[in-house]
C-alpha positions in Angstrom: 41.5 79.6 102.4 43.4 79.0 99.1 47.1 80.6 99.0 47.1 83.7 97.5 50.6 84.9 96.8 50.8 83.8 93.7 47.7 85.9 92.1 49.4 88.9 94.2 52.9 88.6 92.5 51.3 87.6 88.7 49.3 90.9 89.4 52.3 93.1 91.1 54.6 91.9 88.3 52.7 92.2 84.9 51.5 96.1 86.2 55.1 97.2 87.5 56.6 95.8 83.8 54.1 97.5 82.3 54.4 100.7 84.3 58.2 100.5 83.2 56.5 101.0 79.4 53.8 103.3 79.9 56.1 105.8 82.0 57.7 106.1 78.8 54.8 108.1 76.7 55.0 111.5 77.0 53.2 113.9 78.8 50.6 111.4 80.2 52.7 108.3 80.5 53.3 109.1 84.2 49.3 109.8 84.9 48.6 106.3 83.3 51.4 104.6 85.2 50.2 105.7 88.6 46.6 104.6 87.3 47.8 101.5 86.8 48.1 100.3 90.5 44.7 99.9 90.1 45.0 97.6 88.0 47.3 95.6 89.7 44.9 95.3 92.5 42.5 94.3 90.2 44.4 91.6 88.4 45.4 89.6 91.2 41.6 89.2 92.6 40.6 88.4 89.2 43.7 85.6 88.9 42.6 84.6 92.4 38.7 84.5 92.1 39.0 82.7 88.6 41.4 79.9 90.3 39.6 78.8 92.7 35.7 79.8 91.9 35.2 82.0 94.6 33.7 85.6 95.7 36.4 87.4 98.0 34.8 90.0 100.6 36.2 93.4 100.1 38.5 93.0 103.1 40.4 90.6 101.5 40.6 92.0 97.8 41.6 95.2 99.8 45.0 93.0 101.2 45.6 91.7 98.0 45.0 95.0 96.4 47.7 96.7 98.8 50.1 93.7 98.4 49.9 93.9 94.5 50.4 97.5 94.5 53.6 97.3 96.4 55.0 94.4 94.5 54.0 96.6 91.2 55.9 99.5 92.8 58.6 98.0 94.1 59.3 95.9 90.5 58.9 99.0 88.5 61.0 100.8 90.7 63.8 98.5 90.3 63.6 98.0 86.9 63.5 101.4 86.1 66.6 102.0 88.0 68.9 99.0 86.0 67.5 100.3 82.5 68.6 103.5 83.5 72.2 102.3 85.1 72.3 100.2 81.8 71.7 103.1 79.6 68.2 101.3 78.4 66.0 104.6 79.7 67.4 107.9 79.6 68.9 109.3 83.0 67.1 111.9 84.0 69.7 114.3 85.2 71.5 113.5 81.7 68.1 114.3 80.2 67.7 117.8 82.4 70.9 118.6 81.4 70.9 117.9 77.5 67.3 120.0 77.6 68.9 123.1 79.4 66.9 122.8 82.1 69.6 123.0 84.9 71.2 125.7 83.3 68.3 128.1 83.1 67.8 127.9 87.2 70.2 129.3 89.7 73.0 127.4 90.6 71.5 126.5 93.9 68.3 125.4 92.6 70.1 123.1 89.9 72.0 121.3 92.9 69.1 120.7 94.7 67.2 119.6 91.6 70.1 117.2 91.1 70.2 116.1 94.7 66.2 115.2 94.9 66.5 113.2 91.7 69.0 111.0 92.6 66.9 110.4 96.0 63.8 109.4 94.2 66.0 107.5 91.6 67.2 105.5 94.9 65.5 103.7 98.1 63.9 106.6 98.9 62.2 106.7 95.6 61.4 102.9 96.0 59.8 103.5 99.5 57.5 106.1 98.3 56.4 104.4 95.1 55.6 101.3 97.1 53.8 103.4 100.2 51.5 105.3 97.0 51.1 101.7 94.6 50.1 99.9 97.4 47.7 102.8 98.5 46.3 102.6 94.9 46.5 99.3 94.7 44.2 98.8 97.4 41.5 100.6 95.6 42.3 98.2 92.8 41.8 95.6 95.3 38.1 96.3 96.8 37.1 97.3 92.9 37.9 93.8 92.1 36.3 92.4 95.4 32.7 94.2 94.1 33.7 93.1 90.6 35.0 89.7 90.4 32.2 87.7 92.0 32.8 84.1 90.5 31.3 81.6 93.4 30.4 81.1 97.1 32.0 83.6 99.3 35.0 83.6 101.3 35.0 84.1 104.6 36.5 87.6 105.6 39.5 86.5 107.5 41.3 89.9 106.4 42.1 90.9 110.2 43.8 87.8 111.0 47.4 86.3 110.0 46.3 84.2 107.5 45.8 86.5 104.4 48.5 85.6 102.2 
């Protein structure tokens, strides 16, 4: 079995930059983002199948799916947060604020707004991105599996340690 971290990083890192990007369009930015994982999924079995000439079994594209989806979350995640720390992206409690938004609810409700922001803005945030990418991801993952088909199959070696 040929090493497959690299095509799961290439594909995890060009989706989560360019989720940074697309997030940014409004009103369907964040829909397109979130359909991205798929694509994440999708681009590392294509970099893999097209390396080494082969035809991956939908276990495996499934694993590499998940794994690219997580990487994509996880690098989105954290670039989002230092463009927003570094005043790149707008924060969004600055932003809530500036709108009006927060002062339109009742005090209570404008704390709590402000207190599950700055959760998802945080490792929390980063945890459930990565748990939902890598879900999506893996859908990305068997799509690619069923799509990519470039030589003599693979064996499925999914349940065993040596996916990655």
């Amino acid at each position: 079995m040929q090493e497959k971290l690299p095509s799961i990083l290439l594909g995890g890192a060009v989706v989560g930059v360019a989720n940074v990007l697309i997030a940014q369009i409004p009103v369907v930015g964040g829909c397109l983002a979130c359909l991205l994982y798929i694509g994440a999924g999708m681009l590392a079995v294509w970099h893999y199948t097209n390396a080494y000439r082969v035809t991956l079994p939908g276990g495996q594209g499934a694993v590499m799916g998940l794994l690219a989806g997580i990487v994509a979350a996880l690098t989105s995640g954290v670039l989002s947060i230092l463009l927003i720390r570094i005043g790149v992206l707008p924060d969004p409690i600055a932003a809530m604020e500036a709108s009006g938004q927060l002062s339109q609810m009742p005090p209570e409700q404008a704390e709590m707004t402000v207190r599950v922001v700055r959760m998802l803005t945080g490792p929390l945030g980063l945890l459930i991105g990565a748990v939902i990418g890598g879900l999506i991801g893996l859908i990305g993952g068997v799509i690619g599996a069923a799509t990519f088909k470039k030589g003599p199959a693979e064996e499925d070696t999914s349940a065993s340690s040596e996916v990655i």
